[in-house]
C-alpha positions in Angstrom: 75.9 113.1 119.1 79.1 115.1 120.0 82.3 113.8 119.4 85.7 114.4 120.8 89.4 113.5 118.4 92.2 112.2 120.0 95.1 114.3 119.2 97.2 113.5 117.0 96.0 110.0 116.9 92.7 111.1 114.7 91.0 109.1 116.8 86.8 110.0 117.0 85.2 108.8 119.6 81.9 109.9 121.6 81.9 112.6 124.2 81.0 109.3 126.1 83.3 106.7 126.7 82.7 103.5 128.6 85.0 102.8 131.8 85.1 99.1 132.1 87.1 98.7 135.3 83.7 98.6 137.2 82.8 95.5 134.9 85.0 93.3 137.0 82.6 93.1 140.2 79.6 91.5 137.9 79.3 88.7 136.0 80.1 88.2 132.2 76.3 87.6 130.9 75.3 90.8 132.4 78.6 92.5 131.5 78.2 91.6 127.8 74.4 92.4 127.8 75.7 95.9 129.2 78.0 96.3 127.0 76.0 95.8 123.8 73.4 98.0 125.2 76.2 100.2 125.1 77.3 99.9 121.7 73.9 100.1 119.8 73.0 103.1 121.6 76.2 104.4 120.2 78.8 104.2 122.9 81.4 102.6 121.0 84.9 103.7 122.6 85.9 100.8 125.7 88.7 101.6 127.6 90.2 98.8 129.9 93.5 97.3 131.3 95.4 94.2 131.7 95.4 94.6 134.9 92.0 95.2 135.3 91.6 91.1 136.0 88.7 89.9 133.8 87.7 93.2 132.4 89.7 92.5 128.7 88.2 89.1 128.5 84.1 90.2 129.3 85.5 92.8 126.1 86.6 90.0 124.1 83.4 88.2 124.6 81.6 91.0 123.9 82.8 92.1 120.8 84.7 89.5 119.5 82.5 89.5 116.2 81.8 93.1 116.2 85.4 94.6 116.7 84.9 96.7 113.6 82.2 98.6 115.5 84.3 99.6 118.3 87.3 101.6 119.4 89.0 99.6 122.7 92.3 101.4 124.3 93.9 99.1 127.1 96.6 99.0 129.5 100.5 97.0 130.1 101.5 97.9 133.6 105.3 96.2 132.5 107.8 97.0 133.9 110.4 95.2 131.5 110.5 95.0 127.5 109.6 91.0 128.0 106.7 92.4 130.2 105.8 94.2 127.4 105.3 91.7 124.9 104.2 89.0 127.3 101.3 91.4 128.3 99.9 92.7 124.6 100.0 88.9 123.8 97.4 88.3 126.5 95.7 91.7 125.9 94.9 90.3 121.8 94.0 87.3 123.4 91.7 88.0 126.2 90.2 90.6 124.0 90.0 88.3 120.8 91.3 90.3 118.1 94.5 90.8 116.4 95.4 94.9 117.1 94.5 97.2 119.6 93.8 100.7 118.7 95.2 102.9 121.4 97.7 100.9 123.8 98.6 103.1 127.1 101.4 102.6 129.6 99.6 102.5 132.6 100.4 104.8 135.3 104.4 104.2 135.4 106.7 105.9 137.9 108.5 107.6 135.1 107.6 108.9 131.0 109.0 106.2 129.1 111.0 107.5 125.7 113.0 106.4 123.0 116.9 105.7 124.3 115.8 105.7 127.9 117.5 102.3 128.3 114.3 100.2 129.2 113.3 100.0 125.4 109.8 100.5 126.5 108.8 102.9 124.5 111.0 101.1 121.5 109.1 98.0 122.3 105.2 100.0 121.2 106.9 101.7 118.0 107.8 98.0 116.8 104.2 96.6 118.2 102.9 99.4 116.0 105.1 98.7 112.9 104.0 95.1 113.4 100.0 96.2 113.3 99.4 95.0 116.7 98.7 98.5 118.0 97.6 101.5 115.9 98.3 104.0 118.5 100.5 105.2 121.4 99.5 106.5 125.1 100.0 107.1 128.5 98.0 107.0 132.1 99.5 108.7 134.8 98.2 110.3 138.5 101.3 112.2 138.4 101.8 115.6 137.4 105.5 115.1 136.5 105.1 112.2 134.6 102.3 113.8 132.8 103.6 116.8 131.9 106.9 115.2 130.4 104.4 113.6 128.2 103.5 115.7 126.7 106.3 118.5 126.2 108.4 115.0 124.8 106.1 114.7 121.6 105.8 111.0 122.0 102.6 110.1 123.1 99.0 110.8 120.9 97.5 110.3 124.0 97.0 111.3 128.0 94.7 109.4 130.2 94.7 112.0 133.7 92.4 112.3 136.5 90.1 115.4 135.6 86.7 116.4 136.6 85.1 120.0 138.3 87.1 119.6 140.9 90.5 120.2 138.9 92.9 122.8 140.2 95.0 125.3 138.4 97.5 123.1 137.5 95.2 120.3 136.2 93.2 122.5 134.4 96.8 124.0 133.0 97.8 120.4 132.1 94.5 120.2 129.8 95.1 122.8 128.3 98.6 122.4 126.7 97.0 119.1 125.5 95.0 120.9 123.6 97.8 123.5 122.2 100.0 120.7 121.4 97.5 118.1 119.8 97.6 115.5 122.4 94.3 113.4 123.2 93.4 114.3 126.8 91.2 111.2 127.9 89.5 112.4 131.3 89.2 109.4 134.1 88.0 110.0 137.2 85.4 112.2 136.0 83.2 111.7 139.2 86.2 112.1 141.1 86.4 108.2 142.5 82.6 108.3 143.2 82.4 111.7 145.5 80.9 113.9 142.7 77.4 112.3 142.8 75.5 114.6 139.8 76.2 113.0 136.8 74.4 115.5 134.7 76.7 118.5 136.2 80.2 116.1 136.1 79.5 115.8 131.7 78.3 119.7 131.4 81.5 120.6 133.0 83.3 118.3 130.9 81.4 119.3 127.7 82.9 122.9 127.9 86.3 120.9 126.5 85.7 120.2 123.2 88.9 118.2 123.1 88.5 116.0 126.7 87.3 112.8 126.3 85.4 111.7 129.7 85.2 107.6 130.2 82.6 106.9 132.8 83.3 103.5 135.2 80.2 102.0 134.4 78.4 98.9 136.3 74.4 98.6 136.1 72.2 99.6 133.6 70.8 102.5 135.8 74.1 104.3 135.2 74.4 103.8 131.5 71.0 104.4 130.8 71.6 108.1 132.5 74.9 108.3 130.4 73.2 107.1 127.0 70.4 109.9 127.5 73.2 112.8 127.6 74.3 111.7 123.9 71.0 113.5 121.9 70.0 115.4 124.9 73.6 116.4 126.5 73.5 118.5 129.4 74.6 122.0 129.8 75.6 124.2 132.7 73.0 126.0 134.5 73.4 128.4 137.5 72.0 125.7 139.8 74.8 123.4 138.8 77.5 126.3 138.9 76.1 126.7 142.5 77.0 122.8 143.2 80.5 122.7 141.4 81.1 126.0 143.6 80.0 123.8 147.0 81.5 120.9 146.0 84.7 122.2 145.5 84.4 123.9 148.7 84.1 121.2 150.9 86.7 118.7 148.9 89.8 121.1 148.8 92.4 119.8 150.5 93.7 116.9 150.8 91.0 113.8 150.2 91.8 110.4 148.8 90.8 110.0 144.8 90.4 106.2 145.5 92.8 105.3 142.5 93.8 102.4 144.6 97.6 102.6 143.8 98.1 102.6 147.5 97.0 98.9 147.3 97.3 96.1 148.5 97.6 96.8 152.0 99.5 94.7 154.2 97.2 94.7 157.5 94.0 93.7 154.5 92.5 98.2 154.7 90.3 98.5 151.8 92.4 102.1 152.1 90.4 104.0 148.8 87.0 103.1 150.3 88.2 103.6 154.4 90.0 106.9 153.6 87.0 108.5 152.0 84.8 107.5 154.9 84.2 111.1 155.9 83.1 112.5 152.8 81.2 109.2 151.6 78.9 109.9 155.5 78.5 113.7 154.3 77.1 113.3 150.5 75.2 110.1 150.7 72.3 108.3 152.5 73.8 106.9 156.1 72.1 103.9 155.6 74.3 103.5 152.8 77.4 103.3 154.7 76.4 103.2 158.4 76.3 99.1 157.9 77.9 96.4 159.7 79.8 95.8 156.3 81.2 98.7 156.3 81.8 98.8 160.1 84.1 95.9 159.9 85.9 97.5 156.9 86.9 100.5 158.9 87.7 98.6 162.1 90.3 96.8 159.8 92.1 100.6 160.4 92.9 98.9 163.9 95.1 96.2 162.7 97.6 99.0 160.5 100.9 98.4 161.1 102.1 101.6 160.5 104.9 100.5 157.4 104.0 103.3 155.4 103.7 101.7 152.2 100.7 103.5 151.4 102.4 106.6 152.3 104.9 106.1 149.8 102.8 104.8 146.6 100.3 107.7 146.6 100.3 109.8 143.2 99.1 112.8 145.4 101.5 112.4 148.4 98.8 112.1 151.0 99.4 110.9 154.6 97.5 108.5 154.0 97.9 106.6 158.1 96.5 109.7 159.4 93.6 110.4 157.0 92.5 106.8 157.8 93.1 107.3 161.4 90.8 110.5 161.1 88.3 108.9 158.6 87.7 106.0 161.3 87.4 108.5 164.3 84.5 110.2 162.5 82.8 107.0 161.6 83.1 105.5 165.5 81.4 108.7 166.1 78.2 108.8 163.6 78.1 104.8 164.5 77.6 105.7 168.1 74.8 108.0 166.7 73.4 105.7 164.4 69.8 106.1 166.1 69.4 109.6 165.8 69.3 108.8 162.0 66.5 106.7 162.4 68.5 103.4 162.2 
């Protein structure tokens, strides 16, 4: 089984981790039956989030008696030191234990250090001196934030959107975790659902020795494909070089990631599944997506009231009106085709 260490945090955890925002949409019997599958099959790094609604609890209920089997990083979105503390108290409790072992600042606007005057990041080192976290982090979608990060020493670890589809910069951003000994965990490693290979997303991935993928996991189907890369893991061939090389063609640009920080959206848009509308019709089945469900989700994009809140809140500075505007115009027109696709 490979293995990936976390920086500086000495962390070893599986080439595979387990994503468990996904395990919010089913229901805890299944979730915890997923989850010990998981585990004994030797998946044993959880990453989750307070905000993440009942993902930290399904953990807790999982693992509760086995929490010296498994690694679990979570999340504090807080905003204020009280925040802090008010959130790690319901983390240990939600996830029934008494320490965390990597605890992440989840996505903030700015890098949190020492004398910043938030006492944020004074607030983790005395969590840590107190044992209830063993080690520090950070999430970001920003390339600012992240690369302060890491050139401020302070963090063991960085949780960043990276898959095949990384640019120059990304791929630069990965690398200086690696000079400087900082964990790079890789989310989005199907790149919000639009890479649709598994097999080619973890050989790409694999070529890092020091990246540490989590995959959002929700049925058994999808773990069962991840748990048979751990003795058998893929490796590049020429046919999957040949589909990084299309893929990346035809999702250059500007297309949503489906992070859902643009969220929520005052007219009710499910904005990171209506903006990727386009794409979604182009790499999968119509009759996935060509359904009156989704039909009324995109004719939602005719109530927007144009406040540009979603504008503002995107990581990657995407118009995001207009992309749904043009996602919705493309799906009016393979809806008025529907039939020639044999629905």
């Amino acid at each position: 089984m490979q293995t990936v260490t976390l920086g500086k945090s000495g962390l070893v955890v599986p080439k595979n981790g387990f994503g468990a925002l996904p395990i919010q949409r089913i229901s805890q019997q299944d979730t915890v039956y997923l989850l010990h599958k998981a585990l004994d099959h030797g998946m044993y790094y959880f990453d989750t989030a307070r905000f993440y609604t009942d993902s930290e609890e399904k953990l807790g209920a999982a693992f509760h008696d086995r929490r010296d089997k498994v690694i679990i990083s979570t999340k504090t979105g807080c905003n204020t030191v009280q925040e802090f503390w008010d959130q790690l108290a319901e983390s240990l409790r939600l996830l029934r234990t008494d320490y965390i072992d990597l605890y992440q600042f989840h996505n903030p606007a700015f890098c949190p250090k020492p004398g910043d005057g938030t006492g944020l990041y004074e607030a983790m080192l005395e969590a840590k001196q107190q044992g209830k976290i063993r080690h520090i982090g950070i999430t970001n979608h920003r390339m600012t934030v992240a690369q302060e990060a890491i050139d401020c020493g302070y963090y063991e670890t960085l949780q960043f959107p990276f898959s095949y589809l990384a640019n120059d910069a990304e791929l630069h951003l990965v690398e200086q975790c690696r000079e400087k000994n900082v964990g790079f965990i890789a989310m989005k490693g199907l790149a919000g659902g639009l890479i649709n290979h598994a097999a080619t997303a973890y050989a790409y991935l694999a070529q890092f020795p020091h990246v540490e993928p989590i995959w959002g996991i929700q049925r058994e189907s999808e773990l069962d494909e991840f748990i048979s890369f751990m003795d058998n893991p893929p490796v590049l061939t020429d046919e999957m070089r040949e589909r990084i090389a299309r893929d990346k063609e035809m999702l250059s640009g500007d297309f949503c990631r489906g992070c859902g920080y643009c969220q929520p959206c005052p007219a009710g848009i499910e904005i990171e599944s209506c903006n990727r509308m386009y794409l979604f019709l182009r790499r999968a089945p119509y009759s996935v997506y060509l359904t009156e469900e989704f039909k009324e989700k995109m004719e939602q994009i005719e109530k927007c009231k144009g406040c540009g809140q979603c504008r503002k809140k995107c990581p990657y500075n995407l118009d995001t009106p207009n992309l749904l505007k043009r996602n919705y115009e493309d799906f009016k027109e393979h809806w008025a085709k529907r039939k020639e696709y044999g629905m």
